[in-house]
FIFIDREN-555334 format. One record per atom (N, C-alpha, C): x, y, z; residue in one letter. Coordinates in steps of 0.02 Angstrom, whole numbers, plus 50000, padded with zeros to 5 digits. Last residue first. Example, Ala and Ser with C-alpha at 12.3 -4.5 7.8 and 13.67 -1.06 7.14 Angstrom:
% FIFIDREN-555334
506424988850354S 506844994750357S 506455000250394S 506604971650390A 506154977550390A 506604983550390A 
END
This chain:
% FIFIDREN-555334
512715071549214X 513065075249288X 512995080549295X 511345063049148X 511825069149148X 512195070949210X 510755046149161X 510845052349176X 511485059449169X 510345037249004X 510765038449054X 510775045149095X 509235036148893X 509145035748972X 509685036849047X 509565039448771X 510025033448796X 509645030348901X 509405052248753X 508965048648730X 509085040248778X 509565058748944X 509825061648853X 509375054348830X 509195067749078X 509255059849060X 509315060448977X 508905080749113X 509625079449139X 509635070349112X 507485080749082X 508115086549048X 508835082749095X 506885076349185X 506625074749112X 507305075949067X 507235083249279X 507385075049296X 507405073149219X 506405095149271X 507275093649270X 507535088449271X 505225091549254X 505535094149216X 506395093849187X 504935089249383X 505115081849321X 505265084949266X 504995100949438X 505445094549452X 505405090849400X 504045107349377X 504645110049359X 505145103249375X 502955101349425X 503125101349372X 503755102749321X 503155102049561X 503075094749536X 503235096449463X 503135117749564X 503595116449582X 503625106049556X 501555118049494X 501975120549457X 502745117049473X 500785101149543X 500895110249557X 501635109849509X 500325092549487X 499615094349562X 500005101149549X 500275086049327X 500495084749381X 499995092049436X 499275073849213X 499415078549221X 499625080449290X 500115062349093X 500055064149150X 499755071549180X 499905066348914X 500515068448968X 500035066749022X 498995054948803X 498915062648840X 499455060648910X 499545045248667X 499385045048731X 499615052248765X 498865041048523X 499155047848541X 498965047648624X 498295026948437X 498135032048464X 498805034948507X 498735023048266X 498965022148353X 498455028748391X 497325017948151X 497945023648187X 498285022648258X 497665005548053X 497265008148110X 497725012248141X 497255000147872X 497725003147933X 497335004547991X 496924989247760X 496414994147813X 496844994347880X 497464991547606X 497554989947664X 496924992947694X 497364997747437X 496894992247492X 497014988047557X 498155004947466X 498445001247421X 497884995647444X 497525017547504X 497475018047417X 497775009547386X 497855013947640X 496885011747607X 496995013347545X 498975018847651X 498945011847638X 498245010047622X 499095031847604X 499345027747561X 499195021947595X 498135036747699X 498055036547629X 498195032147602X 499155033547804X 498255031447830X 498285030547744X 500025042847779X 500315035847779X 499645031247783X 499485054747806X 499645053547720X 499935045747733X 499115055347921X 498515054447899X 498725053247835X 500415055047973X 500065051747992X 499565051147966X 501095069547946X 501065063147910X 500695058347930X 499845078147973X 499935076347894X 500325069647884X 500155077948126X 499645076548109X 499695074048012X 501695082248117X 501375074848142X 500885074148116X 502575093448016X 501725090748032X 501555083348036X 504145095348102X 503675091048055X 503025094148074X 505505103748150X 504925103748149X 504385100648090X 506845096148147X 506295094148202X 505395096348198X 507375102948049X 506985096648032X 506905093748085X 507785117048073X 507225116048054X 506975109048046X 508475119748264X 508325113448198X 507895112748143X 509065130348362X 508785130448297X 508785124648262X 510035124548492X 510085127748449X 509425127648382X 509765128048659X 509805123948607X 510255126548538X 509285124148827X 509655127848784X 509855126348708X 508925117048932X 508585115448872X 508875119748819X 509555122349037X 509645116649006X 509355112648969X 508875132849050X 509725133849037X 509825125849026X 507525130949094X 507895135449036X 508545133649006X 507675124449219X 507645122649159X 507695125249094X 508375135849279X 508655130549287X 508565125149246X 507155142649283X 508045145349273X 508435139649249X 506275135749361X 506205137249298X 506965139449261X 507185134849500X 506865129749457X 507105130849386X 506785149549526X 507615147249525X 507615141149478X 505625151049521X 506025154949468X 506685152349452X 505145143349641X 504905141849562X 505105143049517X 505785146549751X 506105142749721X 505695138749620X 504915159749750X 505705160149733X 505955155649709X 503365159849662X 503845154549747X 504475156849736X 502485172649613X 502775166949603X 503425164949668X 501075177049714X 501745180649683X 502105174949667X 499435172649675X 500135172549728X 500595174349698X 498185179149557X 498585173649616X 499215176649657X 497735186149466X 497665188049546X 497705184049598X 498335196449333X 498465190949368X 498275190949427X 497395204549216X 497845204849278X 497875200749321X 497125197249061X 497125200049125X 497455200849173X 497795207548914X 497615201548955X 497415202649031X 498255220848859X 497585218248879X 497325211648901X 499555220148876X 499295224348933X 498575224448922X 500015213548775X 500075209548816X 499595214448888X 499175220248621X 499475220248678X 499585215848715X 498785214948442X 498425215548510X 499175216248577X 498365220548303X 499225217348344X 499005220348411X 497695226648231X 497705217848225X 498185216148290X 497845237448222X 497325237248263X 497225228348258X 499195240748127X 499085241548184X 498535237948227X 499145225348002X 498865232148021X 498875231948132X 500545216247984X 499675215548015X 499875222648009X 501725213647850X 501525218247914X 500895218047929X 502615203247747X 501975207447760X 501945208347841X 504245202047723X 503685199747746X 503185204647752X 505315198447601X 504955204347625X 504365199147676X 507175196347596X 506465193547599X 505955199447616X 508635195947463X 507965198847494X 507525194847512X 510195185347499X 509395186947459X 509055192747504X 511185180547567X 511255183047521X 510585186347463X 510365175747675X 510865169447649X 510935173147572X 509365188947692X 509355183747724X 509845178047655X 508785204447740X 509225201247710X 509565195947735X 507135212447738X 507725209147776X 508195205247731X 505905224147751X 506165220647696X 506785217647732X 504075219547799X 504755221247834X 505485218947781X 502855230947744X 503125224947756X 503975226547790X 500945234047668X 501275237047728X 501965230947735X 499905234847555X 500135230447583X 500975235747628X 498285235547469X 498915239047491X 499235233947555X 497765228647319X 497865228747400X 498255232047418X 497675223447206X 497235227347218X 497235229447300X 499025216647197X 498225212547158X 497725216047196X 499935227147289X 500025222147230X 499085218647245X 500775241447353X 500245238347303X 500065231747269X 501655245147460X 501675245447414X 501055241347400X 503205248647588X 502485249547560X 502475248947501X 504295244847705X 504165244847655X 503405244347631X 505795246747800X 504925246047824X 504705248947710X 507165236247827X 506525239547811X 506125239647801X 508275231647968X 507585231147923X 507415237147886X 509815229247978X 509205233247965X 508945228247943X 511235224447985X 510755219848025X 510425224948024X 512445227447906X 512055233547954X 511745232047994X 512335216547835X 512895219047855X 512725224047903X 511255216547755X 511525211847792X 511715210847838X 511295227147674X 510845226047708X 510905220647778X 512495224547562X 512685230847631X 511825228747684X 511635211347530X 512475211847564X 512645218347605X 510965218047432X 510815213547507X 511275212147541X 511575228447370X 511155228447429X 511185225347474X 512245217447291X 512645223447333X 512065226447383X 511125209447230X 511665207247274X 512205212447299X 510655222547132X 510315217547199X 510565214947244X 511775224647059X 511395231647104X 510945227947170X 511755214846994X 512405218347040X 512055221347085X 510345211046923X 510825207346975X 511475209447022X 509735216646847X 509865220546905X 510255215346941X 509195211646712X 509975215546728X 510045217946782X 507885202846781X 508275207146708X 508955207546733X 507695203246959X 507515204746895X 507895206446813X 508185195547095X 508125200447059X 507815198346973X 506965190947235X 507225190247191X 507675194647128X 505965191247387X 506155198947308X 506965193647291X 505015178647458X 505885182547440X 505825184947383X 503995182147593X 504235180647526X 504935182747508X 502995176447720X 503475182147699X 503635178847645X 501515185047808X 501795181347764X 502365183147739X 501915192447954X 501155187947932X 501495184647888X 502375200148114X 502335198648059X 501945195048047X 501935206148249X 501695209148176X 501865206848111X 502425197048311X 501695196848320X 501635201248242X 503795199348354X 503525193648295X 502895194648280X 504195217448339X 504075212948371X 503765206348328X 505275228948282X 504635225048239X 504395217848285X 506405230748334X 505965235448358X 505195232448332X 507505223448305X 506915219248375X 506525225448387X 507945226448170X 507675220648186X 507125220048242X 508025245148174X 508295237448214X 507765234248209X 507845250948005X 507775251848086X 507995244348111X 507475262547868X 507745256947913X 507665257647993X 505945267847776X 506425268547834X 506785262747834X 505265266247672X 505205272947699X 505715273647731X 505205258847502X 505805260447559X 505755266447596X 504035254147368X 504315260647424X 504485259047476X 503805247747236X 503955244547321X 504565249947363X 502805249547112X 503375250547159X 503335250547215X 501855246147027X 502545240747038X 502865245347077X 500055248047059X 500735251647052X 501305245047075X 498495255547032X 498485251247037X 499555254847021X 497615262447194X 497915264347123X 498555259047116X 496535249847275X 496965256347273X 497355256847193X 494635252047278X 495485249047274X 495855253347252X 493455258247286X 494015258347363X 494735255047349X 492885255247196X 492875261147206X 493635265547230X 492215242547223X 492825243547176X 493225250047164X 491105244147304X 491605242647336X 492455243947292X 490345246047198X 490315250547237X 491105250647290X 490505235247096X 490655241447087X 490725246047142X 489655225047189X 490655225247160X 490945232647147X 488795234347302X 489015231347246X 489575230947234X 488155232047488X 488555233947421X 488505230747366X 487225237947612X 487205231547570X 487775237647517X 487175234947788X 487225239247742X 487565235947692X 485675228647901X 486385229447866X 486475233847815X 485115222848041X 485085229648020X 485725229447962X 485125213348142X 484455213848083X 484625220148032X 485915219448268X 485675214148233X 485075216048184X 487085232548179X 486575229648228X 486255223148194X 487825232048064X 487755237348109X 487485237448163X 488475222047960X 487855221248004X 488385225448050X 488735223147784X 488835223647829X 488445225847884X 488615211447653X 488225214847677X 488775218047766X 488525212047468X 489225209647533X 488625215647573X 487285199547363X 487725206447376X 487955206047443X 486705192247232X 487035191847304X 487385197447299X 486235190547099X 485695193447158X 486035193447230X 487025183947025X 486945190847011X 486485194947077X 486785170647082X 487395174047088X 487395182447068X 485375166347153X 485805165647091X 486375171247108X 484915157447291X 485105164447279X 485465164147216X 483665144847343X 484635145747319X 484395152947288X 482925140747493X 482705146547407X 483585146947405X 482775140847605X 483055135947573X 483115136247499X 482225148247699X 481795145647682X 482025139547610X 483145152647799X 482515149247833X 482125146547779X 484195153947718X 484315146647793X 483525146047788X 484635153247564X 484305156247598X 484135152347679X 486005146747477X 485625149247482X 485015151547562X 487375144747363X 487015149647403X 486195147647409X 487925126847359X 487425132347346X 487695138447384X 489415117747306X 488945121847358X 488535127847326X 489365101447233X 489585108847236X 489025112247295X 490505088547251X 489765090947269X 490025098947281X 490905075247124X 490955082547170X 490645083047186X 490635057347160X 490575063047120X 490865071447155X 490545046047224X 491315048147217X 491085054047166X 489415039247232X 489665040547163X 490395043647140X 489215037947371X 488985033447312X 489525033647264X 489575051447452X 489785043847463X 489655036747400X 490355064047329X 489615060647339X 489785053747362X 491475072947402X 491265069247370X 490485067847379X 492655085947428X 491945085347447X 491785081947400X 494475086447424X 493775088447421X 493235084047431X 495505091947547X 495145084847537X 494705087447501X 497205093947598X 496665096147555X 496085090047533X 498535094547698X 498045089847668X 497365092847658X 499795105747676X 499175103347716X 498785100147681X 500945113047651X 500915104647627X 500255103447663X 501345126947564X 500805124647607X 500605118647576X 502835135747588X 502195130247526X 501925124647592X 503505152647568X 503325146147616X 502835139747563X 503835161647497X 504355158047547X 504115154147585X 503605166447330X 503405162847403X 503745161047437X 504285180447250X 504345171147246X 503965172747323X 504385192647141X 504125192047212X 503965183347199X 505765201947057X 505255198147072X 505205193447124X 506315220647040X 506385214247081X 505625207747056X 507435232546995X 506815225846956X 506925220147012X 507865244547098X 508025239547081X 507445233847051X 508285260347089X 507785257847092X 507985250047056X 508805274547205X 509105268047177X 508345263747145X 508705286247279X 508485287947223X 508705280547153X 507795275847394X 507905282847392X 507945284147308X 507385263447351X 507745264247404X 508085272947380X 506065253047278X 506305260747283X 506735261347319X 505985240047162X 506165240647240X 506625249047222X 504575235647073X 505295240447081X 505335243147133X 504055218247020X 504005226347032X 504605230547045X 503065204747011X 503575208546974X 503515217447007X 502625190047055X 502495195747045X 502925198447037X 502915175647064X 502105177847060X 501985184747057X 503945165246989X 504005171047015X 503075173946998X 504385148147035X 504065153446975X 504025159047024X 505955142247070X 505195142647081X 504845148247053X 507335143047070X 506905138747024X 506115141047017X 508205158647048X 507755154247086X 507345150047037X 
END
């Protein structure tokens, strides 16, 4: 892999231990702006300090507070808190496999690709390949920049990926929303909906999915960097329609006409 490798460690799988290194699998194109002085185009840095009375706090004098009640907190030090990190370790422990759809999407978070390391290249690409091949996951633990970290290891276009795992008490239920206390849905609303489903059927495009918003504001850039003064189109809001069944209709009217405007049979 071209892309620099941000961490290094040893993938456990019972008594097999493979040198792996840890690459990003995603890169974050979001428009970053820093904080100027309107005059001087200078930085502007941020204080700590105090709301009611506006007194800046020097840095040795700030401490992480946690509020138990209002007014009421419990104060730490680096040290105190430093206490709590975990023992520090390159190995990336393999507890289990299991099916793909037992790990619902909600629990995943960030994912990366384990790479191999040194001389492990056979031993890596024969994994990922019997991994592949089985369609498992594994559930994987391990340590890195003072954290413990919980993940799903998968085998993807001949590579390892790992993604990180939310903690249980992050991964909220569908059985705590509320209980619905309208009308039982219309028969012909389901039949409808069915109906648009199946003809929106698709396949997977990653280059449908853009950030509208980024480019639009990086084309704004580039033309005020070339001393233009652009003006944004404004973004016209959908109609909105009276009932679900109106909605489902133009739905299908929407879906049976292709770019060309011609209708579908």
């Amino acid at each position: 892999m071209s892309a620099p490798a941000i961490w290094k460690g040893i993938l456990n799988i019972g008594a097999t231990k493979l040198p792996v290194k840890l690459y990003s699998a995603v890169d974050d194109k979001a428009v970053h702006f820093h904080i100027l002085d309107a005059s001087g185009h200078e930085p502007v840095k941020q204080r700590m300090v105090v709301p009611d009375t506006g007194k800046e706090v020097p840095h040795e004098e700030i401490r992480r507070g946690l509020e138990l009640e209002p007014g009421t907190f419990v104060t730490f030090t680096d040290e105190e808190l430093a206490q709590f990190d975990p023992k520090e370790s390159r190995d990336i422990e393999i507890t289990r496999f299991l099916p793909p759809e037992q790990i619902n999407h909600q629990w995943y978070d960030h994912p990366y690709y384990l790479g191999p390391d040194e001389d492990a290249d056979t031993g890596y690409f024969a994994f990922a390949r019997a991994l592949g091949n089985k369609n498992l996951e594994g559930v994987a633990r391990w340590v890195m920049r003072d954290k413990h970290y919980t993940g799903a290891l998968q085998a993807r276009d001949g590579y390892l990926v790992l993604v990180t795992l939310r903690h249980a008490d992050e991964v909220l239920s569908a059985k705590e929303l509320p209980t619905p206390s309208g009308k039982a849905p219309d028969p012909r609303e389901i039949q409808m909906a069915r109906q648009l489903v199946a003809m929106m059927e698709d396949e997977f495009r990653p280059e449908d999915f853009k950030d509208e918003y980024r480019d639009r504001v990086m084309q704004f850039i580039e033309a005020k960097a070339k001393g233009q003064k652009p003006k944004l189109k404004v973004m016209k809001a959908r109609a909105a329609t009276t009932s679900l069944l109106d909605a489902l209709s133009a739905s299908l009217e929407g879906a049976k006409k292709p770019a060309g405007g011609k209708r579908v049979a």
